[in-house]
C-alpha positions in Angstrom: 4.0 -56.1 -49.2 0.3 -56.4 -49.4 -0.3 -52.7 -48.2 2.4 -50.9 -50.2 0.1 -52.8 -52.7 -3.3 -51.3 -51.9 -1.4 -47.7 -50.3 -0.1 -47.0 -54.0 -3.5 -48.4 -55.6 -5.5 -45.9 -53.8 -2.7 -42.9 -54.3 -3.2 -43.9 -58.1 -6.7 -43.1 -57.8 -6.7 -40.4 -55.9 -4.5 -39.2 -58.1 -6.8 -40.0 -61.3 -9.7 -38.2 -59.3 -8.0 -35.1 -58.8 -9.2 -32.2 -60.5 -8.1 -28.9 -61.6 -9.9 -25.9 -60.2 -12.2 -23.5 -62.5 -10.4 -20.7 -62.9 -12.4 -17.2 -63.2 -11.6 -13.5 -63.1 -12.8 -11.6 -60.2 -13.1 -7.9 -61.5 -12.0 -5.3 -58.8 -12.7 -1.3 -58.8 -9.8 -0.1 -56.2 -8.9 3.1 -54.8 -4.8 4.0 -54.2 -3.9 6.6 -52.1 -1.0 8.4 -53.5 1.5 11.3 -53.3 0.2 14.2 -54.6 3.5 15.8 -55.4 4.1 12.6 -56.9 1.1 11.9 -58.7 0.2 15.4 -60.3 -1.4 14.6 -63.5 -3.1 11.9 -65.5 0.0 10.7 -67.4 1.9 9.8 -64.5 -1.4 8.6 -63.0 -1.3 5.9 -65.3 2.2 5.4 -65.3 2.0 4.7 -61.5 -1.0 2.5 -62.2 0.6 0.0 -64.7 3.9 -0.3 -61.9 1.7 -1.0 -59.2 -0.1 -3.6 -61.2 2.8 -5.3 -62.3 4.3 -5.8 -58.9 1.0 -6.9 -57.6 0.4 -9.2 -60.2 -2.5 -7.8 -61.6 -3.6 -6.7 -65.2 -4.4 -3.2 -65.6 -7.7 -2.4 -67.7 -8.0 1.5 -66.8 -7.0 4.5 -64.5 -8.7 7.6 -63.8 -6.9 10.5 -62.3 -9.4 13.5 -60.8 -8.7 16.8 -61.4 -10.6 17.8 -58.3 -11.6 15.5 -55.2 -14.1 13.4 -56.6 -16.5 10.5 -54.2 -17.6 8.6 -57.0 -20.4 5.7 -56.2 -20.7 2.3 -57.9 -24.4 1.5 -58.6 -25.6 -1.9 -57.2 
């Protein structure tokens, strides 16, 4: 009986120890190929941005649909 005794005494303390994690945003700039004949304009750029975000979870802060083929560069 003595170690159930001292087995749930140290599961109460881990227990009290325990700690949630920090939570913090990781901001991401990501590229999605898509279907050009799809995808034609910036309206249903951003309509197929906020779907893809929600199935993925994520929270959609801006899109940007190019006119022309654009290689844009993100300054370190």
């Amino acid at each position: 009986m003595q170690e159930i005794d001292n087995i749930q005494q140290a599961l109460d303390e881990f227990h009290s120890l325990s700690v949630e994690p920090t939570i913090k945003p990781l901001y991401m700039l990501i590229k999605v190929d898509v279907d050009a004949d799809i995808v034609h304009d910036q309206d249903k750029a951003d309509q197929y941005a906020y779907d893809h975000c929600n199935k993925m979870q994520y929270v959609l802060i801006d899109s940007y649909y190019p006119d022309d083929e654009q290689y844009p560069y993100i300054a370190k």
